[in-house]
N, C-alpha and C positions, 0 to 999 in steps of 0.2 A: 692541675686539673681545674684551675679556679681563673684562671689567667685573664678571661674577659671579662668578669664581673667588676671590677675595677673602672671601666668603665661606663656603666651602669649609673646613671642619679639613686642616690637614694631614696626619694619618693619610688621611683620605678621596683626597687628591688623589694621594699615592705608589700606593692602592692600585688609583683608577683608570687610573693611568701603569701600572704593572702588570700590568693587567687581572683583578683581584681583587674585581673590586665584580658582585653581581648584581643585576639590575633586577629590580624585581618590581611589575608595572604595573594600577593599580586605575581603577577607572571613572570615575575623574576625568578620567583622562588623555582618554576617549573624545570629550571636551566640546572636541577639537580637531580633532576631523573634520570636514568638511567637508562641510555638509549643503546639501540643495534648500532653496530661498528660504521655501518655505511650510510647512514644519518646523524644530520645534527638539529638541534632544535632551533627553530627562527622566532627572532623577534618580532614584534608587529610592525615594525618599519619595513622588516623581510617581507610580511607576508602582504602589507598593503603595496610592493613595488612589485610582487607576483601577477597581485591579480590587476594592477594597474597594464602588467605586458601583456595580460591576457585579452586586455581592449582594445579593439584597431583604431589608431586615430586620438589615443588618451593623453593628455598632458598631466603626468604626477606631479604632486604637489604634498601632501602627504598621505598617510596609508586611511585614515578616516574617510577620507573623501575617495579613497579607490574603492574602497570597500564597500559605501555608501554606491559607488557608479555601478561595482560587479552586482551588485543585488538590482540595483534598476535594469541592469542591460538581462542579467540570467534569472534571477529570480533569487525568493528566499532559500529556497533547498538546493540549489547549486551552489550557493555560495558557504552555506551551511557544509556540506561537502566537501569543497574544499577546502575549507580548515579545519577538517577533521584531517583528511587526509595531507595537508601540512603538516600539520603538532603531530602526526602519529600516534591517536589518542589509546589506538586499540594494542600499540606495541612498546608506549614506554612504560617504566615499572618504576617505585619512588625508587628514590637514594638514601643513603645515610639520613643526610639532613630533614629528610621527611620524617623519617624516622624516632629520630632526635627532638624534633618540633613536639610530636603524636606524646612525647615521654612526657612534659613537658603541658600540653592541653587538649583536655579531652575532655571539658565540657561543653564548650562552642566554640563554633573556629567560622570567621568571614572568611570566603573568596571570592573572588572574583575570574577567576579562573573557569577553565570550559571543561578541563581536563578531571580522568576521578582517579586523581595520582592522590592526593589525602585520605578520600576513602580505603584505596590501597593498601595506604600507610596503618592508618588506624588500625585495618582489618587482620592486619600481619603483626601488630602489635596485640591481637585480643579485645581490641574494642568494636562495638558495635555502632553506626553512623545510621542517620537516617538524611537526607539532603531536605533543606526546606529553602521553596523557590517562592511563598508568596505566605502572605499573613494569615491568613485561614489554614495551614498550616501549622503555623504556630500556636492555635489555641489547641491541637491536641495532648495531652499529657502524655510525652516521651521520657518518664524519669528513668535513667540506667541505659537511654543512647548518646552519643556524643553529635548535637546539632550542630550540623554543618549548614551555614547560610551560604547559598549559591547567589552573591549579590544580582550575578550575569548570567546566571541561567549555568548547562552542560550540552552537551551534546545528546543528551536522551529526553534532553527539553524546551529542543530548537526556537517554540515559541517564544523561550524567556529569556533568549541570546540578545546579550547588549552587544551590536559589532558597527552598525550605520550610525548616521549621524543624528536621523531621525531616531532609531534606541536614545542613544544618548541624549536627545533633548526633550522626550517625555518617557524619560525616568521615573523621574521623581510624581509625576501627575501616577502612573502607572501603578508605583511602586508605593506609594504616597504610608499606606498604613505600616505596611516593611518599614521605611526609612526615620517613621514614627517612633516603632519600635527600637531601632538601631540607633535612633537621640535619647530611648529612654536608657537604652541600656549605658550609655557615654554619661549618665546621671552617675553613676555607683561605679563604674570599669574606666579602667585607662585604653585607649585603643593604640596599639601599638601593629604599627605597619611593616611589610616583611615583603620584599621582591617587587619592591613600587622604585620608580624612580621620577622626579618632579615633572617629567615629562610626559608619565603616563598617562593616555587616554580616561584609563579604568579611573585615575584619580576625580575627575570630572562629574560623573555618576554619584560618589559619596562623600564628593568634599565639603558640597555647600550643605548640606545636614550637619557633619562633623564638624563641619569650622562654626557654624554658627551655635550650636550649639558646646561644645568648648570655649569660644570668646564670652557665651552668657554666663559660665561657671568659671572662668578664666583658670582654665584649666589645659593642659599641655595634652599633645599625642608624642610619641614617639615612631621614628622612621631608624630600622634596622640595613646598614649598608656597611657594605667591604670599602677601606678605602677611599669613602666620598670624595669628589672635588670641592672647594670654598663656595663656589656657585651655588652646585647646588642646596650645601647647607645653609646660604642664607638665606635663599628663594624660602626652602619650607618653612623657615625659621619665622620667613613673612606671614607666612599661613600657621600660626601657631604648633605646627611639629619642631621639637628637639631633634635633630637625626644626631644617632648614635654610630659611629666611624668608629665601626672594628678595621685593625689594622691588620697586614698582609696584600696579596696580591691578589685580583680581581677574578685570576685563574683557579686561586683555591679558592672559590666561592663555596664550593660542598664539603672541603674539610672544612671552613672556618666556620660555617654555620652548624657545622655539626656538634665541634666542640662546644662552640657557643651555649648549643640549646643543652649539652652535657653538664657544661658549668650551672647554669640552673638546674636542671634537674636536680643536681647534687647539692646544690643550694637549700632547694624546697624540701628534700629529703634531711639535708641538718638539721633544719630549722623546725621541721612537724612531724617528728619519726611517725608520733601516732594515727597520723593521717598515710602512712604506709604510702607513701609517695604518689598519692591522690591516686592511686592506683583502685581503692576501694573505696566505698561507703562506709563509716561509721557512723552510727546512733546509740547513744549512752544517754541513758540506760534504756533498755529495751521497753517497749509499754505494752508488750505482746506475745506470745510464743507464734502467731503466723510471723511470716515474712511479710514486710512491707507490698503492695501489691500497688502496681501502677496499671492506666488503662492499658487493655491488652493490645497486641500487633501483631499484623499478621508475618507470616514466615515465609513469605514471596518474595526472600530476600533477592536482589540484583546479583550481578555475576561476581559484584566486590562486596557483597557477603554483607550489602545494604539493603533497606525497602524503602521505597520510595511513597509517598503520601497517595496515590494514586491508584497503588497496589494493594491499599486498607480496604476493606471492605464490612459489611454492615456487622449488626448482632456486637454491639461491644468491642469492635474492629477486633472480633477471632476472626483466622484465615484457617483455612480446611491444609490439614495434611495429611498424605496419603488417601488411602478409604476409611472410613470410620473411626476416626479421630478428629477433635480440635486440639491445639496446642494454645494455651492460656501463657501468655507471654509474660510470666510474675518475673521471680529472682531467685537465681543462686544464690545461696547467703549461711552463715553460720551465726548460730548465736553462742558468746562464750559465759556460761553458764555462771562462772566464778565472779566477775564482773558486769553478766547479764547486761553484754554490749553485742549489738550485732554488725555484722560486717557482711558488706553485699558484694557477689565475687562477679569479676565484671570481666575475668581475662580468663582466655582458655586453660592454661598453666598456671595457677596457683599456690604458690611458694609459702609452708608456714613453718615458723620455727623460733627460736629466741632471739636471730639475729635482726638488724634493723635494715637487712638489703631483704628480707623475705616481703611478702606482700600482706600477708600479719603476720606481728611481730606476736609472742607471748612474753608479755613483762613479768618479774617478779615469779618465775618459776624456774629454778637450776635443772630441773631435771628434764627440761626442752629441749632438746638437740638444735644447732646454730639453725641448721635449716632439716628440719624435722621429718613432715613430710609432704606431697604433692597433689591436691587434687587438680586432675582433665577436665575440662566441660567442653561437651559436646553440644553446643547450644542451638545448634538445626534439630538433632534428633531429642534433645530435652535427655542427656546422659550424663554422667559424671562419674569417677573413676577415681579411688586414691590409692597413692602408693605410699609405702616407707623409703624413704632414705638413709637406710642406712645408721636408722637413729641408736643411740644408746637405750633406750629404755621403751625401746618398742611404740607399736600403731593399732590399734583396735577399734573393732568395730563393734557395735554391742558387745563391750565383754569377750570381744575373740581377736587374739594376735593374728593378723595380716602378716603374709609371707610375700605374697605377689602383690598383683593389678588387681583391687578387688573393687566390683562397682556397689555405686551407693543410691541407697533409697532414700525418700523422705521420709524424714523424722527420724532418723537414725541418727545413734550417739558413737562421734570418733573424738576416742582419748587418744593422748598424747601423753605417754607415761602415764601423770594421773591430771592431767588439762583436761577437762570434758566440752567439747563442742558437738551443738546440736544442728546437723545440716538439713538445711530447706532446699528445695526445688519445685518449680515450677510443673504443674499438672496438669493431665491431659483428662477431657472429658468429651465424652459422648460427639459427634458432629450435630452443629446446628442443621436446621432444615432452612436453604435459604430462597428466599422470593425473586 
C-alpha cells in the first residue's frame, strides 16, 4: 500500500503530513478522465496541428502559434469553441486518479487546466469548490470551500483563457496581484507540480514567479511524473524543480497516480488520526456553543455543485432560495461535549465511530461501535439525516433510540451509547429585499 512513498525526499513527506505542499495541476493530469469509447483526449501539440489544418495556406510550426493564427483569422469565440469541443469538456468525467488527488487536497488546488474535471472530482467526493480566476476574489472569506485557482481561466470564463501567445505574454502584467499571491503562498507551501511536462506551454505563465521566488528562499518545487526521461529531469532540475519518477509504464499513468495519491492519503491518515484525514475541521477547545460561522454564499451552485464568484450576490453575499427563504451558508458541525472539541462536517456521508478509517473518530470510549453511526447532508437543501449502524449500544436523539433514517435539527443532542454530540446546522431566515 506504501510502495511509492519511498520515493518521496523527506522534506516533501513532513510537508505533506503537514499540509504544506500545494498542487498545482497541468493538462497531463486531464489524460485520466474518463472518456466515451470513441474519443480520445488530445494534447496541445494535437490540438495546435488541428487548428493549424484548419488555415489555408499555414505553415505549423508549433501549436502556440497556430492557436495564436486561429484567433487572428476566426476570432476569440471560435477558437474558444473549438477547444471545447476538442477536450470534450461537456462529456468527460474524472478518473480514479482525480479522485485519489481530491483524498489527498482539499484546501487549494492550482490548475491550469480549462476543464472542470477537479470540481467533479471534489463534488463526488463530498466537497464543495468555489473556482477563483482573479484576486478580488480572493479577499472573500470562503472558509469550509476547497479554492480552486484557475491559473488559465475555464471554459465558463472564456475571458480569462490563457491559449495565444499574446495571453501568454501579458500574463503576469494581467494577473500581476494573482501571481502576487501565488509567490506569497511559495513563502510557507512547497509547490508540487502534477501532469506538466518541461515542455509545457502552461509552464511559461507561472514559472518566472515560481522560480524566482524559490531561488530567493532557495527552496526546491517538485514535479510528479511516470517514468521520466534523463532530459527532462535535468532540464527541471535547472529550474529548481526535483522531479520525482514514479516507476512503471507511461500507459498506466491512472493506475500509478492513483495509488500514488492512496499511499499518501494513508500516509496522512497514520500520521494525524486526529485530524480524521483532513476530511474535517477540528477546533479544541471549543470557545462557543454557535458553530463557527464564515461570510455567507450564495447556493447558485454550477452544474458541478460549485458557485462561481460572479453568482454572489449582495446583502452579506445570501443568495435567495426558492420563494421566501434565504439560505445562511454557516456549517455542519458537531460539538463533542466530553472534550468540548468541535468538528465541522464538510462531506455528504459522515462516518462516526471509534475506528480511525471513520471521519470522527471517538477516542477513549469502548462502548463506540468501530463505525457507529452516519450522518447525510444534504447541503443544497440545508438537511441532514442520521442513521445507526448497526451499533452495539444504540443511536439517540434527544434521549430517544433511532431505529431508522431519522432527520436532525439544530441543536439537537445525538448520543452514541453514552458519547453526547451537539449538532449545528446552518439556518434559514426570512428573504432579503434586494435593490
Amino acid at each position: 500500500m506504501s510502495r511509492y512513498l519511498s520515493y518521496l525526499p523527506d522534506r516533501l513527506i513532513k510537508n505533506l503530513i503537514s499540509h504544506k505542499v500545494i498542487p498545482i495541476i497541468g493538462a497531463g493530469f486531464s489524460k485520466n478522465a474518463l472518456l466515451p469509447p470513441e474519443i480520445t483526449m488530445p494534447d496541445w501539440e494535437q490540438l495546435g496541428r488541428y487548428a493549424a489544418s484548419r488555415l489555408k495556406g499555414f505553415s505549423y510550426k508549433n501549436a502556440l502559434q497556430a492557436l495564436s493564427a486561429y484567433e487572428a483569422e476566426n476570432g476569440r469565440l471560435e477558437l474558444v469553441q473549438l477547444l471545447s469541443e476538442l477536450l470534450c469538456s461537456a462529456r468527460i468525467k474524472p478518473g480514479s486518479a482525480h479522485t485519489a488527488l481530491c483524498s489527498v487536497f482539499h484546501d487549494i488546488i492550482f490548475t491550469t487546466n480549462f476543464d472542470f474535471l477537479l470540481e467533479n472530482a471534489l463534488q463526488a467526493s463530498g466537497w464543495l469548490s468555489v473556482p477563483i480566476y482573479s484576486h478580488q476574489e480572493l479577499a472573500v472569506d470562503l472558509e469550509g470551500y476547497v479554492k480552486l485557482i484557475k491559473l488559465h481561466g475555464d471554459f465558463k470564463r472564456p475571458e480569462e483563457l490563457i491559449i495565444t501567445e499574446n495571453d501568454y505574454d501579458t500574463f503576469t502584467d494581467k494577473k500581476r496581484l494573482l501571481t502576487e499571491y501565488i509567490s506569497g503562498m511559495f513563502l510557507t507551501h512547497t509547490p508540487l507540480l502534477i501532469g506538466y511536462s518541461f515542455d509545457d506551454y502552461d509552464i511559461r505563465s507561472i514559472w518566472q514567479t515560481m522560480n524566482a521566488r524559490l531561488s530567493e528562499l532557495q527552496k526546491r518545487a517538485y514535479c510528479i511524473m511516470v517514468n521520466a526521461d534523463m532530459e527532462e529531469i535535468i532540464n527541471f532540475k535547472h529550474r529548481n524543480v526535483t522531479v520525482i519518477s514514479l516507476p512503471g509504464n507511461k500507459s498506466d499513468y491512472n493506475e500509478i497516480l492513483t495509488e500514488f495519491f492512496q499511499n499518501i492519503h494513508a500516509l496522512i491518515s497514520a500520521q494525524t488520526p486526529e485530524s480524521n484525514v483532513s476530511q474535517l475541521l477540528t477546533v479544541s477547545p471549543a470557545s462557543t456553543d454557535n458553530p463557527d460561522i464564515s461570510k455567507t454564499a450564495a447556493d447558485s451552485f454550477s452544474q458541478q455543485n460549485t458557485f462561481h464568484m460572479n453568482d454572489l450576490n449582495k446583502n452579506n453575499f445570501s443568495g435567495s432560495k426558492g420563494s421566501g427563504s434565504t439560505v445562511k451558508m454557516e456549517h455542519f458541525s458537531l460539538l463533542q461535549q466530553r472534550t468540548q472539541t468541535r468538528i465541522r462536517i464538510r462531506k455528504k456521508e459522515f462516518i462516526i465511530g471509534s475506528s480511525d478509517n471513520c471521519d470522527f473518530t471517538v477516542e477513549g470510549n469502548v462502548l463506540v461501535s468501530s463505525k457507529h453511526a452516519s450522518i447525510s447532508i444534504d447541503f443544497e437543501n440545508i438537511r441532514a439525516f442520521l442513521c445507526d449502524l448497526n451499533s452495539t449500544n444504540g443511536t439517540y436523539v434527544n434521549d430517544i433510540e433511532i431505529t431508522g433514517r431519522t432527520e436532525l435539527e439544530d441543536g439537537c443532542t445525538i448520543t452514541l451509547a453514552n458519547e453526547n454530540l451537539i449538532f449545528h446546522m446552518p439556518r434559514k431566515k426570512a428573504a432579503d429585499k434586494y435593490i
